[in-house]
N, C-alpha and C positions, 0 to 999 in steps of 0.2 A: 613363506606362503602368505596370500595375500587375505586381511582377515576383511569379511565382505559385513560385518556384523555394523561395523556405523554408516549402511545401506539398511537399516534393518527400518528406521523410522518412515521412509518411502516404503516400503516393502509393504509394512504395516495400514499404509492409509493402501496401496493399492488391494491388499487384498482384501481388505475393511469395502470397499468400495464393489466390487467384485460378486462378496457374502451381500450387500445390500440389494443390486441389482439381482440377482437370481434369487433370491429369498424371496425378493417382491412378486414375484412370478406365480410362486405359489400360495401365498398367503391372502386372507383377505385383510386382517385387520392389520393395518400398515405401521402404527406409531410406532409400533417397537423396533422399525429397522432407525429411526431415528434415535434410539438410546445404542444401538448396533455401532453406529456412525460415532456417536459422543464417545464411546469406550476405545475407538478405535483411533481415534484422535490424541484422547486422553494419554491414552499411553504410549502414543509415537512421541509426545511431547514430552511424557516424562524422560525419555529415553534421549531427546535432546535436550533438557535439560541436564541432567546426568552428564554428559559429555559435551557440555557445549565448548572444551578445550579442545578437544579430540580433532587431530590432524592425519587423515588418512587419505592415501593416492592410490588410483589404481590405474597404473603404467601397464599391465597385460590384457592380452584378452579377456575381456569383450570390450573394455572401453577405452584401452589405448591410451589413457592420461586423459581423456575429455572429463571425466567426471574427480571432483576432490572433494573431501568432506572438513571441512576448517571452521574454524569459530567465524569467520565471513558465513560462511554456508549457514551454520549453526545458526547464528542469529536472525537471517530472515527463514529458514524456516522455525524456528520458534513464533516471531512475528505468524507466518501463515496457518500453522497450527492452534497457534489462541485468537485468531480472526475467524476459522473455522468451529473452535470450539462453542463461539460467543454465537455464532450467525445459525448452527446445529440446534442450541438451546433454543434459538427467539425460533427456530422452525418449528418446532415441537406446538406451539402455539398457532402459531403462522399457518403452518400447514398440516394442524392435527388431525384434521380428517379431509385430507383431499387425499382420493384415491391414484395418485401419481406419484406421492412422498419417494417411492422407491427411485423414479428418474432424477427428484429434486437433488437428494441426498447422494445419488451414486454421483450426479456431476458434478456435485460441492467437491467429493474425496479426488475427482480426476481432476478437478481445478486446481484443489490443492496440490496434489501429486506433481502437475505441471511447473506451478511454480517453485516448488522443492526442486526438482531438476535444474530450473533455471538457476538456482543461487547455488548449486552445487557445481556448473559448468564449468569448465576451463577450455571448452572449444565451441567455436562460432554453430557447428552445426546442431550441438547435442541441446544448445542453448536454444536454438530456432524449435525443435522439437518440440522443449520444454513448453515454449512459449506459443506454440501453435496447441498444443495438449488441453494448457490453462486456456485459450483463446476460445476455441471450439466451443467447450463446457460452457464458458460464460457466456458463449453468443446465444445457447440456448436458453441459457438461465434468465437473461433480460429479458425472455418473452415467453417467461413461464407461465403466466396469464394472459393465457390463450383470448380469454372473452374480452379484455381490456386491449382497447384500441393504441391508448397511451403505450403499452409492456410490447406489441409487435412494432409501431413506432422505434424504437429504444434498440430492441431485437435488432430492426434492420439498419439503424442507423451504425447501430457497435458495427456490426458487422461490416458493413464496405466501408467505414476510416479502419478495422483492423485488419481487413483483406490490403488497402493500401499502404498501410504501416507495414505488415507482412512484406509486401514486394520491394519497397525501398529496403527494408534490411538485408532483404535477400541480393540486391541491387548491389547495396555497400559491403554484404559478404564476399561475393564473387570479386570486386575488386581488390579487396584484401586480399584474397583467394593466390588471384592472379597475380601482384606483386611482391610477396611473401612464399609461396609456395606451400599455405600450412593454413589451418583454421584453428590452431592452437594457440591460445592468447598467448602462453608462456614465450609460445617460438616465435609468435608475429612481434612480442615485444623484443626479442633476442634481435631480431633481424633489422628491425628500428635503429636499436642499439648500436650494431657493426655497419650499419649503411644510414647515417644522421642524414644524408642525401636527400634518401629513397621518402623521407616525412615533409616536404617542400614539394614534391613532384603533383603535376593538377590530378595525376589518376588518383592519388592517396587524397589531397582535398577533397575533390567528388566522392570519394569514399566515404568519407567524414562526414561531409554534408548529408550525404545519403544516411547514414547512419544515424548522425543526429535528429535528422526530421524522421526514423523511423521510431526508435525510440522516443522523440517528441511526441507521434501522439498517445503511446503506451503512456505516457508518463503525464500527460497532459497538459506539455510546454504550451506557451502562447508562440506562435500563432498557430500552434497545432491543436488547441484547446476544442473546438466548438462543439465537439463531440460530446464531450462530458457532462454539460449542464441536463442535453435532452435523453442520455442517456441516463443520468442519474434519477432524472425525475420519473421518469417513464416506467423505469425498472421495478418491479417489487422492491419496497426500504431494504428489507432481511439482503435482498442480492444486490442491492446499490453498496449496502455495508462490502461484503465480500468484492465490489470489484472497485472502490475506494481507497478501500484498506488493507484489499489483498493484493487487487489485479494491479492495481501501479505501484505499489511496491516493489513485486518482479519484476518491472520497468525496470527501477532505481538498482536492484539487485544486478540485472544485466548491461546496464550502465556502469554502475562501478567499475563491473569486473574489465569493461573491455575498454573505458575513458580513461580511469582512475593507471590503471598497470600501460595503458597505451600512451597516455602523455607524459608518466613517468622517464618512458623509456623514448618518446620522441626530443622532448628538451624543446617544444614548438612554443611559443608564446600567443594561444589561444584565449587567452585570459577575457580579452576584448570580446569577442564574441560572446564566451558563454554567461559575462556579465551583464550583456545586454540582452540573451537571452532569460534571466536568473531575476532580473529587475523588469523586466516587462511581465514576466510571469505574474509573479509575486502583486506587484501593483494595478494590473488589469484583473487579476483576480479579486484582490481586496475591494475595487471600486464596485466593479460589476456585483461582487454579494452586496453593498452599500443599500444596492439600487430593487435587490430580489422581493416581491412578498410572498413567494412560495419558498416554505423552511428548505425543504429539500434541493430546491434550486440554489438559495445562499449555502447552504452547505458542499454545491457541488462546486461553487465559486471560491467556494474555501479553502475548500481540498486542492485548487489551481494551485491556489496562493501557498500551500503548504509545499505544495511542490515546487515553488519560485523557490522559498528558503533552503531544502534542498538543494537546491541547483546551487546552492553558493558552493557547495562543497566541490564542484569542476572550474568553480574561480578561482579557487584558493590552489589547488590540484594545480590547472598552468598556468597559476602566475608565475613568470621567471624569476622575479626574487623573493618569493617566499622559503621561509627555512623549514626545513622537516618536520620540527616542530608546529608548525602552521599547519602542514601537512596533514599530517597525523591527528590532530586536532579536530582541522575538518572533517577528515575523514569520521571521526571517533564522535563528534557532533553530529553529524548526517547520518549516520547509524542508530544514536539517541533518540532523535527527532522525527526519524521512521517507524523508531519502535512506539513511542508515546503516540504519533498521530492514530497507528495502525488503530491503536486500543482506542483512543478517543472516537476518531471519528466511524468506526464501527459501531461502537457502541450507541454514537450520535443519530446513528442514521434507523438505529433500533430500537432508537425513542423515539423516533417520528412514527415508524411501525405504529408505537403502542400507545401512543397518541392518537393517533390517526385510528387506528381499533377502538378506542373509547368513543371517540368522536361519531365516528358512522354507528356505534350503537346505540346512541342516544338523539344529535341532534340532526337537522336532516338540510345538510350542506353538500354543494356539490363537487367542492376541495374540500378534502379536510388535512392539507396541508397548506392553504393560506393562512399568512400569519396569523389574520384576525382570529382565526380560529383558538391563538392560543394565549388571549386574556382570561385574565382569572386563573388559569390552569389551575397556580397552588391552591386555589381553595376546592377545586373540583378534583385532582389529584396529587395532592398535596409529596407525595415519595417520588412521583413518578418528573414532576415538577422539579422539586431538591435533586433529583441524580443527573437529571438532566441539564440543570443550571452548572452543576460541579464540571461536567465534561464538556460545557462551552467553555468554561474556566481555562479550563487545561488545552484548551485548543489555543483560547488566546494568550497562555503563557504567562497563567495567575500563579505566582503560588498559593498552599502545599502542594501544587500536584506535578506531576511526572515535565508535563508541558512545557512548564518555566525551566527546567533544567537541560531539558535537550535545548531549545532556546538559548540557551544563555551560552552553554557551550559551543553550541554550533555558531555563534553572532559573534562569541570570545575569537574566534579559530581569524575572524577578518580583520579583525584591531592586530593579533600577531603576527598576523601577512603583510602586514601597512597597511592592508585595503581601509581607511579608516571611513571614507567617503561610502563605499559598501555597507560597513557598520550601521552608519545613521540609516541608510535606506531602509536596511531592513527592521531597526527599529522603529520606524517611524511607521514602514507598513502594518508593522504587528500591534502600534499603537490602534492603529486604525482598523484592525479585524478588532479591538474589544470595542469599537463603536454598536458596530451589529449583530456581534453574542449580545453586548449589554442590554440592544433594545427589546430581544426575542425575552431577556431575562427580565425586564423590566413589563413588561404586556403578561408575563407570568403570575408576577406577583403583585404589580398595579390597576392591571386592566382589571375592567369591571366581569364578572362571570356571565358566561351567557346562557347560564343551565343550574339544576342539579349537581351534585356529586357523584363521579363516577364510579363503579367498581375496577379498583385496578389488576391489571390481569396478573396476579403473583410470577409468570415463567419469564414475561418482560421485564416486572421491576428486580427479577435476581441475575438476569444479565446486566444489565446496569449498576446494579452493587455491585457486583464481581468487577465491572472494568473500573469503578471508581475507585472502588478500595484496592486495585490494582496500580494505578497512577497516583492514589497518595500512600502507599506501601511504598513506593520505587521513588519516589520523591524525599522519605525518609529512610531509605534502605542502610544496613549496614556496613559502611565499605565501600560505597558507591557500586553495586556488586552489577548493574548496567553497564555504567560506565566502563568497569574495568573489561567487561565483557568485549565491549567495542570496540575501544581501544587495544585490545588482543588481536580484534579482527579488523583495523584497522593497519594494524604491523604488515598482517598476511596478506592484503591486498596489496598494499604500497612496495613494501618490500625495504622502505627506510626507516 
């Protein structure tokens, strides 16, 4: 009998999500479906934690083998769950008394939900679902602020790059479709296998190509990028976090499953490509933040570039002479590196929130996300300053914090592929992101104040301890107890 109980952490945000929206209906005083939301979160996550080894298939009806529950799965949604948790808490603030909380909060839990689907998938179609679920939510959530022209901006721009990401996937499914006979990764990779032909033929490139620019702009490859800077800035911070830290992660998540198991089993030497997709990323990203003065703008040029260094993990993946070990590596690196950005740059983008909250309550600017805005900070919010200096830290892969260790291992994984020429690149680019953490950090605690001292909003500065003390927790952890996680779910995806 088939046990449906490590289904139970989806179950939970959906019906968490469900009690939120219909509760909102009848209530006036709203705040409380956002502790409704945290509890429901809270404990889908312990529940993957607990089981983040937990390998469970379900080959019968109703889902036929499309859905698997694996420590792959396991780990991005735990990633989506404390990206959720973190984005719940700064709402409480964020949107303590807007009488909508009930739609904000029910399409966070269906965002989440969405992308949980996605990292649980093993077939093209149940993954398209997932990914249209998570998609949907978030288009409405960028323009959750109806009266801000910037938030419908953002709205409508998410929306037609992911209506067209949408249709190129669907584009490169149906081809898959048609030359495999199955929208089952496991079977598309079988049939690779017994027909090494059938991965050389132009339908299957077109496919590929389709795929990858679909996923490109989920993920926010260059030259599929342009989306993301006017989406990130436009959005409310709290939902830029969420679709930074969450929504492209399910990118990477659905990338994996269908790059990562598909080049295994093609043996195609793609390696060229996605290095020159991986290094374009990566270093158009780092320049363009060089050049930002809006925080939020360098951050969304950040998160490019974050996603460049991911992308090595599809270098290493088809390079044809890398050994399993490389492999795995990668793979176990790119996992790391998703999990520390998740928390960093959520977190990051939740200090600007509460920056930007102090700022408009006191001095009377008409960005209060231009840089200039944020001299002096430490002596005007002296905590709020220090947590946020720590998680540009860990973005640009300082230690003690979590950042330098996915870093290091995922940079490790290209020295033991050969790619040694890789290697410098990406060091050199992550030299160059602590240029412009360093200056944002340096206008903090150099620049001259341009005010008073703030009062800082306590619901903000305890998301921010919680993700710091979370990335130098996981930096000093026991056992490498990340790592080993990854490299689990590393095994289960490769299958070497």
């Amino acid at each position: 009998m088939v046990d449906y109980t490590a289904l139970l952490p989806a179950g939970i945000v959906i019906v968490t999500a469900m009690i939120v929206l219909l509760t909102g209906l009848f209530i006036e005083q709203k705040k409380i479906l956002g502790y409704i939301t945290l509890v429901g979160l809270l404990t889908s996550l312990g529940l993957v934690l607990k089981d983040w080894n937990l390998t469970a298939t379900f080959d019968s009806a109703p889902f036929y083998g499309a859905i698997v529950v694996d420590p792959f799965a396991q780990i991005f949604n735990a990633m989506f769950l404390i990206v959720g948790v973190l984005v719940a808490i700064a709402a409480l603030k964020a949107y303590g008394d807007n009488p909508r909380q009930d739609e904000f909060y029910s399409m966070m839990l269906l965002a989440t939900v969405g992308m949980m689907v996605v990292a649980m998938s093993k077939d093209l179609l149940a993954l398209f679902i997932g990914f249209e679920l998570a998609s949907i939510a978030t288009y409405a959530m960028a323009g959750f602020d109806k009266r801000d022209p910037k938030s419908i901006e953002a709205a409508l721009k998410y929306f037609l790059i992911g209506g067209l990401s949408s249709s190129l996937m669907v584009f490169g499914i149906s081809y898959i479709y048609g030359l495999t006979g199955s929208t089952n990764i496991d079977a598309i990779a079988l049939a690779f296998g017994a027909n090494p032909g059938l991965a050389t033929t132009p339908a299957i490139l077109l496919a590929m190509v389709m795929l990858i620019a679909g996923f490109g702009f989920k993920m926010a490859f260059v030259p599929f990028h342009m989306w993301a800077p006017d989406t990130y800035e436009g959005a409310p911070s709290i939902v830029s976090a969420l679709l930074a830290a969450g929504s492209k992660k399910m990118g990477f998540a659905a990338a994996f499953r269908i790059f990562i198991v598909g080049l295994v089993a093609m043996k195609v030497d793609w390696y060229i490509a996605f290095m020159i997709l991986a290094v374009l990323t990566m270093t158009v990203g780092n320049i363009l933040a060089v050049m930002q003065t809006s925080i939020k703008r360098m951050l969304a040029y950040s998160s490019i570039a974050h996603a460049g260094y991911i992308a090595v993990v599809f270098v290493v993946v088809a390079y044809w002479n890398a050994p399993d070990s490389a492999v795995n590596l990668a793979v176990t690196g790119g996992l790391m590196h998703a999990f520390s950005h998740a928390i960093g740059k959520a977190a990051a983008f939740i200090a600007v929130a509460a920056i930007a909250y102090m700022i408009l309550s006191k001095d009377k600017v008409d960005d209060p996300n231009h840089v200039s805005n944020y001299d002096g900070l430490a002596k005007r919010a002296p905590m709020t300053a220090f947590l946020f200096a720590l998680l540009l830290c860990s973005l640009a892969g300082i230690p003690p914090l979590f950042g330098f260790t996915s870093k290091f291992v995922l940079f490790l994984s290209t020295i033991e592929a050969g790619l040694l020429g890789l290697a410098i690149i990406c060091v050199l680019n992550s030299a160059l992101s602590v240029y412009y953490y360093a200056k944002v950090v340096m206008r903090m605690y150099w620049g001259e104040p341009k005010g008073e001292a703030f009062v800082e909003p306590s619901t903000y500065v305890f998301v921010l301890a919680i993700a710091v003390i979370a990335l130098i927790a996981l930096f000093f952890a026991p056992g490498d107890l990340v790592y080993q996680w990854a490299e689990t779910a590393a095994h289960a995806v490769t299958g070497v």
